[in-house]
N, C-alpha and C positions, 0 to 999 in steps of 0.2 A: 725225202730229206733225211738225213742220216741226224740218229739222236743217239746226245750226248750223254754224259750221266747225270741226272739232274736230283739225284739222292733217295735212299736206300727208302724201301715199304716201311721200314720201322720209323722212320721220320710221323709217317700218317695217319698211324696209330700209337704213339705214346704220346707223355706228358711232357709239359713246355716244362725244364726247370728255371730257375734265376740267381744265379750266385753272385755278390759282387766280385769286381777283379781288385787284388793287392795291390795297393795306393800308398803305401807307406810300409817301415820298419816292423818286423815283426818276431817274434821269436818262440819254438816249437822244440820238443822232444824227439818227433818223428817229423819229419819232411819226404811226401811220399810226392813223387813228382810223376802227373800222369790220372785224369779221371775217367780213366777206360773200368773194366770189372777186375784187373789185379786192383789197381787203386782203391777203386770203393769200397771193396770187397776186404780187403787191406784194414782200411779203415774201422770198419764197420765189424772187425773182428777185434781187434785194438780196442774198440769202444767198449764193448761186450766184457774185457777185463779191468776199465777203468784207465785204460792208457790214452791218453791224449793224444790228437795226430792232427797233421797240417798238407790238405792237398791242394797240387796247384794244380790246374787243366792250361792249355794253352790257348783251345778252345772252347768249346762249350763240354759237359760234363756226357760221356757214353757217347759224343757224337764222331768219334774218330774210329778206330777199327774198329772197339764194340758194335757201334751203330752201323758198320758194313759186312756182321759176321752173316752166316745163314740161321743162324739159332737152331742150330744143330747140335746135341747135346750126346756123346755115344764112348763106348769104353772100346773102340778102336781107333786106332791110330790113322794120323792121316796119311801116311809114310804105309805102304804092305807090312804086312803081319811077317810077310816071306820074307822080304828087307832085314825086318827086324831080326828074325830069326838064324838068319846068317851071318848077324854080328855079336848076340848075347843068345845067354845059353837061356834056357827054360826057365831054370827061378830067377831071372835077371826080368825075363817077359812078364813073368807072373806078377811080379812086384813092381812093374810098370801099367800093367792092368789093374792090377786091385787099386793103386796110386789115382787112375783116371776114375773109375768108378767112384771112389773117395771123393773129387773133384765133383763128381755129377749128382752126387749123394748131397752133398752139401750145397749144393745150389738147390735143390727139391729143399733142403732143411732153411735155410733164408729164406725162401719164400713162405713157407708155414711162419716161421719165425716173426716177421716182420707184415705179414698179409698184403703180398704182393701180389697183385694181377697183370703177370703178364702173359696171359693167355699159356700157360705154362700144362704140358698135358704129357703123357709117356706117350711112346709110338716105337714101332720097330723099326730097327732099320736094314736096307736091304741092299745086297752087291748083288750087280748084274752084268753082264757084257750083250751090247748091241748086234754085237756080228763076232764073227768063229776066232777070230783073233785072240777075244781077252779069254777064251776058256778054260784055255791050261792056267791061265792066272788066276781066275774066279776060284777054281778047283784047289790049288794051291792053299790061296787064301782059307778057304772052308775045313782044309788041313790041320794050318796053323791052329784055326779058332777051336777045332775040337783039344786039341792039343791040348792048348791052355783053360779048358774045361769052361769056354765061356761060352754060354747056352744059345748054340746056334743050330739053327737045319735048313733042310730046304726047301727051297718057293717056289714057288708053280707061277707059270707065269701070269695067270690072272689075279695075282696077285703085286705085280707090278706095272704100272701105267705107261709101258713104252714096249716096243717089238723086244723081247730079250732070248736069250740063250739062256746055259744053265745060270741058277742065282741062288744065291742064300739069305737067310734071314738073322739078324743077329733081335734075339726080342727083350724086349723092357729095356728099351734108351728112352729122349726125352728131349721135346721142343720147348722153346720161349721165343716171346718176344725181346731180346738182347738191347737193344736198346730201353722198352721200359723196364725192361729188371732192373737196370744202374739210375737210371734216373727213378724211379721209386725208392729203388734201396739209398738214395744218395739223400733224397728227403727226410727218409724216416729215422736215420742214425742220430744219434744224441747230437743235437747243435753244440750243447756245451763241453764235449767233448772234442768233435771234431770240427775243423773249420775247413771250408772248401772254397776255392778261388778259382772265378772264369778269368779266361781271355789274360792269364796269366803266364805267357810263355818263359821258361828258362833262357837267358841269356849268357850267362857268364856263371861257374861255381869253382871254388876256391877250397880248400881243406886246410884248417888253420887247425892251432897248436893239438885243443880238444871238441872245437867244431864247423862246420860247416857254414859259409857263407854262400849262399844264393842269391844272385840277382835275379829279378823278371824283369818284365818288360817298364814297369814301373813301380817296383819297391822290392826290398833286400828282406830274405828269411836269415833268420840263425839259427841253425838245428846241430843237435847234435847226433841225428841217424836223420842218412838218406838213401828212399829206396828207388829207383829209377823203375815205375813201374810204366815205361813209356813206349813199348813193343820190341823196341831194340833201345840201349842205354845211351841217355846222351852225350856227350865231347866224344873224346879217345879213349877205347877200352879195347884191350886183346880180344876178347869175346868178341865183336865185331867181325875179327879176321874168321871166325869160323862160323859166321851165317850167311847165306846168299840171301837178298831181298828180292822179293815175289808177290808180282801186280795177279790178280784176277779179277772176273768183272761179273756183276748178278743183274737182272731185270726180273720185273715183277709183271705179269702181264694177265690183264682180265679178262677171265673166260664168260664166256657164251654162258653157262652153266656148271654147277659144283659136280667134281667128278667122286668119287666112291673109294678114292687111295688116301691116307693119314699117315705116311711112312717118310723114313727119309730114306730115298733113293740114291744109290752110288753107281753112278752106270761109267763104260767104257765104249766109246765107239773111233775104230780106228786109230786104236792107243792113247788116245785122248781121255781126262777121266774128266765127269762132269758132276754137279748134283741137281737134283729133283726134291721141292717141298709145295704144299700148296698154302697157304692161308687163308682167312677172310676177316676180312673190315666190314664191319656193317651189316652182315653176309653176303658180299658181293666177294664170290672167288677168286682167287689168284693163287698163279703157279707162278712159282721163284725155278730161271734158271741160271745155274752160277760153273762158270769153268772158262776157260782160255787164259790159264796160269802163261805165264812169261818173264824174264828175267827183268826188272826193273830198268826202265832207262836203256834198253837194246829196241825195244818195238818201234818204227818210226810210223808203221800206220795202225795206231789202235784203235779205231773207228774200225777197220774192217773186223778186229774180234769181237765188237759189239753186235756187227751187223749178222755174223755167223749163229750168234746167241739166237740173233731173232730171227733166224729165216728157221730154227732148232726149233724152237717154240711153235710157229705160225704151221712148219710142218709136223709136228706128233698131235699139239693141242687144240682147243678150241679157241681158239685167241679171238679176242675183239679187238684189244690192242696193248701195245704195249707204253704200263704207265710209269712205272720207275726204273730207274739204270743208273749204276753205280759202281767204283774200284774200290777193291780194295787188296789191301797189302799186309805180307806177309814173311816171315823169316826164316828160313828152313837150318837147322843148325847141321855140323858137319856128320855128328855120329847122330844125328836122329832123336838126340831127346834133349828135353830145352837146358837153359842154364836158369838152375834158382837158387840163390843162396848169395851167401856175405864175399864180397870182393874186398875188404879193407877193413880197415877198424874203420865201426857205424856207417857203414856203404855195402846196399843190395842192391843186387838185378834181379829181371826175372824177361826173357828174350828167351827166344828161340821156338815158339810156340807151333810153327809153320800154322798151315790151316784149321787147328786145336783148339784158338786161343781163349774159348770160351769155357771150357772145362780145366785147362793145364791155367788159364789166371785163375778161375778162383783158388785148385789148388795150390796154386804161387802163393797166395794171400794167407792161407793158411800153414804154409811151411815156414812164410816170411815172420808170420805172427807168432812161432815158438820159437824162432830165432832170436826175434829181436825179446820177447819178453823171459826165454830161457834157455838161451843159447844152445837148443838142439832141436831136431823134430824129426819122428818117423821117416821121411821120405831125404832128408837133409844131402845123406851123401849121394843116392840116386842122381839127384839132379844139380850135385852141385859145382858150378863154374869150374874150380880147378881140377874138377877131375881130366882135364883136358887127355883125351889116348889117344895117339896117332896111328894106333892099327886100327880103330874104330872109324876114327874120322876121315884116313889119309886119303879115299880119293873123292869124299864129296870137300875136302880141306885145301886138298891141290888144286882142283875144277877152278872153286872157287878165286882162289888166292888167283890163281894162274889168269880168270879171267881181271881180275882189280890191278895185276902188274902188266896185262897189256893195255886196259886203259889209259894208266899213268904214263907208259912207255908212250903209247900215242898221243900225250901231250906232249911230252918231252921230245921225242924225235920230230914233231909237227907231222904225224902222217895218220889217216885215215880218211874221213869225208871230209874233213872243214875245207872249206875253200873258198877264195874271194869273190865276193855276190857285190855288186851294186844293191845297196837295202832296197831301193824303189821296185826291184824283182821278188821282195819276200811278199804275200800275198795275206790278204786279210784271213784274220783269224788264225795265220801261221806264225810256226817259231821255226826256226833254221840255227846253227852254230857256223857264225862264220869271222875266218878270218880277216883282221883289218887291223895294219898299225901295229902288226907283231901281237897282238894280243887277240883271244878266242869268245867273241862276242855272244850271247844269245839277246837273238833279236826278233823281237817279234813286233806282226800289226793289229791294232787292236779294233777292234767293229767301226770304230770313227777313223779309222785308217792311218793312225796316228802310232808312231813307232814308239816300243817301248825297250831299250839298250841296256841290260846288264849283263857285268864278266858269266863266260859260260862256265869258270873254273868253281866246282865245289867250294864253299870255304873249310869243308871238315877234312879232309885229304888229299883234296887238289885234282880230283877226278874231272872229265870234262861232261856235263849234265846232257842227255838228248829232250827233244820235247816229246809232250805227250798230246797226241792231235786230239783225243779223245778226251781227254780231263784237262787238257789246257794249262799246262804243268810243264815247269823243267824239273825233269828226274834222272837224278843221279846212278850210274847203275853200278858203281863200288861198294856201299855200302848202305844206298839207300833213301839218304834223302830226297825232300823232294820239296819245290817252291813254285811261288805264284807268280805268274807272269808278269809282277811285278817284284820279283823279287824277294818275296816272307817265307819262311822256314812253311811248311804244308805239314811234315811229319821226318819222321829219322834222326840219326844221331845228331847232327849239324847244328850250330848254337847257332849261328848268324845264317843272316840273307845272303844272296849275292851280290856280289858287290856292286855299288854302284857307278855308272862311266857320265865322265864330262869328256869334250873333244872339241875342236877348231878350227876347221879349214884341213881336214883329212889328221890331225892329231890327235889321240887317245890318251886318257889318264883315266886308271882306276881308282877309286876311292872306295880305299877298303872301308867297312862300315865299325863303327864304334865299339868298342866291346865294356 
């Protein structure tokens, strides 16, 4: 039987938290929109000078990308060092490394700080290639890193837990548990400083004369700075047009017995790159394997990338079986390094993480906290939003863009899959995009065999959503979004659901939703 994701290992080993959700009228200094680790982390630095702050989660607090990262903690990039290095020059690299170290330093310092256990421990980490293919790249890479004088050498292969070719070590990086770090740290921060709110999705925000109105789902913020720290920024923002969104998927599977590696492993096989961690709960071992990155909203059968993970597993390891499996998503920016910093007067991002997000948000949280408290910081212009350079970004900027104006185009001309289906042919448990009535349905059947009909069109730029077989999701693949198959915003820029359909004897009306 093919299985689905039924939620990440860090769900089974941390702590439950409980925030209430925003019920009424409110009014805040900071409005940081997003309880991932830029937000908390955000926060909880803010508190530290006395600054008041106001977070809203949409749902529950570190359960959304934080809670699907690998807790993987390292001063490489997840982009090649070789990438890198054929768009900025040496001190550009340098100060993009020291920047992430800084990020990783300062997660070790909150944890002392605040007495957080989340299994938090150094470990090396190691690049390796499966087969003869990635060698010229390993080597490469191993280049780069001496280059930039960050202390690496090389591994022998009994020092990495899969068949390898040459590989290297980069030493003194550093695991956690990512989901309880945020939920710990989101406890321990001054309540009467900061106020935190579940199950508080943004809906609507407005920029009035000198502050900000925010709706949720059920009551109105007034801030006068908002920082979207929500993986990619919500409504409409430029910045959007220069990231592509990016699904991968992790399982957690129980071995037979504890194996002898403590590292985090970077393997390539058949150009494919994957990652290697193990953990344990209880002491019962588990090896985390995470990889079959994909374009958002392109894959029509993501159960088969789940099943590849696990025949991956069942062949290298001792597997008993496999107990968690999980997506998660990501934004890869056009020139390779995120955007953080002030987009308006009292309005920040911090997006573009790609698979980073756990060392590039806390450092977000810490550039965003001398921004907002002193309008400058160390790493500021580095990573900030307007530096937008089209030599830099022009062909991961074109790719992308290129692929979002033929989606639109294929609404518009009506061409690609959609096609007119009799719904009684869409099959339980499936979603399908089909034409009916001039308008482009998603329709899906749900376990009680009972159809559920909304518009397949985006509401954030009109893109037309695919389903996700795998996580049971219409996902958008312009920009990101993604919603439940009934319909609820899931994650991404998009303020609204998708719309909802009434119909009559073969007639269709949408009903746009409320804003």
């Amino acid at each position: 039987m093919m299985m689905r994701p039924t939620g990440s290992i860090w769900e089974a080993d941390s702590l439950e938290v409980d925030f209430p959700g925003l019920a009424a009228e409110h009014i805040t200094d900071v409005l940081i929109i997003g309880g991932g680790i830029t937000g908390i982390s955000l926060a909880a630095l803010l508190a530290e000078q006395g600054q008041p702050s106001t977070v809203v989660e949409a749902c529950r607090v570190g359960k959304g990308t934080t809670g699907h990262s690998t807790g993987n903690l390292y001063e490489l990039m997840d982009t090649s060092l070789t990438e890198f290095c054929d768009k900025y020059n040496e001190e550009k690299m340098r100060s993009v490394t020291q920047a992430r170290k800084k990020g990783l330093e300062l997660i070790a310092d909150l944890t002392n700080r605040y007495a957080i256990e989340a299994k938090q421990r150094r470990c090396d980490m190691y690049l390796f290639s499966m087969d003869a293919d990635g060698i010229d790249f390993n080597r490469q890479e191993f280049r780069a890193a001496r280059k930039l004088n960050l202390p690496v050498r090389e591994a022998t292969g009994d020092e990495i837990p899969l068949p390898s070719f040459e590989g290297f070590k980069l030493e003194g990086q550093m695991q956690i548990n990512p989901l309880r770090y945020v939920t710990e740290l989101s406890q321990k921060i001054s309540p009467e400083l900061v106020k935190i709110f579940e199950a508080s999705p943004v809906i609507e925000m407005q920029r009035e004369k000198d502050h900000f109105t925010v709706r949720t789902r059920d009551g109105i913020i007034h801030a006068k700075t908002v920082v979207h720290a929500t993986h990619t920024p919500k409504g409409l923002m430029f910045e959007q047009a220069l990231l592509g969104p990016y699904r991968e998927y992790g399982i957690a599977c129980r071995l037979s017995h504890a194996l002898a590696f403590n590292g985090i492993y970077w393997g390539q096989l058949k150009n494919e790159k994957f990652s290697v961690r193990f953990y344990e709960i209880e002491e019962v071992p588990y090896v985390l394997v995470i990889g079959k990155k994909h374009k958002t909203g392109d894959v029509m059968d993501n159960e088969r990338l789940i099943k590849e993970l696990k025949e991956f597993a069942y062949q290298y390891f001792p597997v008993q079986s496999v107990v968690y499996c999980w997506g998660g998503q990501h934004y890869r920016p056009a020139d390779l390094l995120p955007y953080i910093g002030k987009t308006g007067p009292g309005e920040y991002i911090a997006t573009g993480y790609a698979t980073d997000g756990l060392v590039y948000g806390t450092l977000a949280a810490s550039i965003l906290r001398d921004l907002i408290l002193e309008g400058k910081s160390e790493f500021a212009a580095l990573f900030s939003p307007s530096r937008f350079n089209p030599l830099k970004s022009a062909k991961n900027f074109v790719r992308e863009n290129i692929d979002v104006a033929a989606k639109l185009v294929k609404r518009v001309l009506d061409i690609g899959t959609y096609h007119d289906k009799d719904f009684s042919k869409v099959q339980v448990e499936t979603g399908e995009v089909i034409n009916h009535g001039g308008h482009k349905l998603a329709v899906y059947r749900a376990p009680d065999k009972k159809l559920i009909v909304k518009s397949a069109v985006c509401p954030h730029m009109g893109c037309i959503v695919g389903f996700n077989s795998a996580e049971q999701s219409w996902d958008c693949p312009c920009h990101g979004s993604r919603f439940a198959v009934t319909g609820e915003v899931l994650e991404g820029p998009s303020l609204a659901p998708l719309a909802s359909i009434t119909g009559n004897k073969g007639k269709v009306e949408i009903i746009e939703p409320k804003q």
